[in-house]
N, C-alpha and C positions, 0 to 999 in steps of 0.2 A: 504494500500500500504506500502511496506518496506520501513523504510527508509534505506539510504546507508549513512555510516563514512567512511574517507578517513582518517586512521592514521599514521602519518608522525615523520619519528626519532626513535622512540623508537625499544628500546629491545628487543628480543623474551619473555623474562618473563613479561616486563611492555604490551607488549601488546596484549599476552594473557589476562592479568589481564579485562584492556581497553576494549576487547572486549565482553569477557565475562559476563562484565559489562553490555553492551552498547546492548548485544543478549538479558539478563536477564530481565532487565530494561525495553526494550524500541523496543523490537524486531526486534531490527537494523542488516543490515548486514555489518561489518565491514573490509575494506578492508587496506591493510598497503603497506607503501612506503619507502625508507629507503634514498631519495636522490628531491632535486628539481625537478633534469630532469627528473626524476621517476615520481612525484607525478605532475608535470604539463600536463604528458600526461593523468592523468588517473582521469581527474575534471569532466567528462562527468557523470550528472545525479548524480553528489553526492550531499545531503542535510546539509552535516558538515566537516568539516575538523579539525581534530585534528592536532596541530605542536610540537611536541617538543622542549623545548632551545634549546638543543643541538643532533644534528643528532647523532642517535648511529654508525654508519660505520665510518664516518670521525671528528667526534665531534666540526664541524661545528655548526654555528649559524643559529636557524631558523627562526633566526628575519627576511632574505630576503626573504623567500617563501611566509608568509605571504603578505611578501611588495607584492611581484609578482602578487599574487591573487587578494589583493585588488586594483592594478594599471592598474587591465587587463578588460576592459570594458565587455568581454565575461565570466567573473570569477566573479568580483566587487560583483557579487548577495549573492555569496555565503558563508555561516556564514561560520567561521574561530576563533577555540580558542586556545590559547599558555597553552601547557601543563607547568606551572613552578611552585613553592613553591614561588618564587622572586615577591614581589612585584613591582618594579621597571621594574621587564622585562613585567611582565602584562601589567604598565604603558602604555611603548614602545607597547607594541602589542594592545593597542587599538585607543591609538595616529595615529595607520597604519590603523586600518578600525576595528582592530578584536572585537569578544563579550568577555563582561569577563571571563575568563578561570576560572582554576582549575590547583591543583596540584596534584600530584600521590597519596599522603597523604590525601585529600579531596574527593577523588573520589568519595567516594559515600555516602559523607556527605548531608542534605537535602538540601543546599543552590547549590552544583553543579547538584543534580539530577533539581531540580529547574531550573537552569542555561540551563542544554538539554534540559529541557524539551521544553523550549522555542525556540528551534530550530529543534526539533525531533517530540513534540506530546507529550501529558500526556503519562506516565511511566507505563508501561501493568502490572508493579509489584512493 
């Protein structure tokens, strides 16, 4: 069965990169969100959630989506990691419920392929 990414904030270049990734790897289908009100409609059947710190459209903080997700008794299940290089904001996002993340920079280092795998399924590559 596919699994499905919901990637939240990012770029057109970071998340092609993200998905291509995540098709490669893991033979996920990768869908992207650019806003909360966006990405809260669109949690049905997804197995991960990717957030960015900071939303590409309004360079808003995506430390409250995460909150959102993990505060919503109907969402709370589903893994949720903070895309950031910041230690600190990592902290913060798993303080709120999330799994350890990754940075744009690590992506496909063997500790984050390791990190999905644990929420997606051993790595088909």
């Amino acid at each position: 069965m596919t699994k499905r990414v919901l990637d939240i904030g990012n770029c057109a270049f970071d998340h092609t990169a993200i998905r291509r990734m995540l098709e490669q790897r893991f033979g996920a289908e990768v869908r992207q969100a650019h806003s909360q009100a966006q990405a809260l409609g669109m949690l049905k059947d997804v197995d991960l959630v990717l957030v960015n710190r900071r939303m590409d459209e309004d360079d808003s903080d995506g430390m409250p989506i995460i909150e959102a997700i993990k505060s919503n008794p109907e969402t709370a299940h589903i893994p949720v990691m903070l895309i950031s290089n910041f230690a600190d904001y990592q902290s913060r996002a798993e303080k709120a419920g999330a799994a350890p993340g990754f940075g744009k920079g690590e992506m496909n280092s063997p500790a984050t392929i390791e990190r999905l795998a644990a929420c997606l399924g051993e790595a088909v590559r």
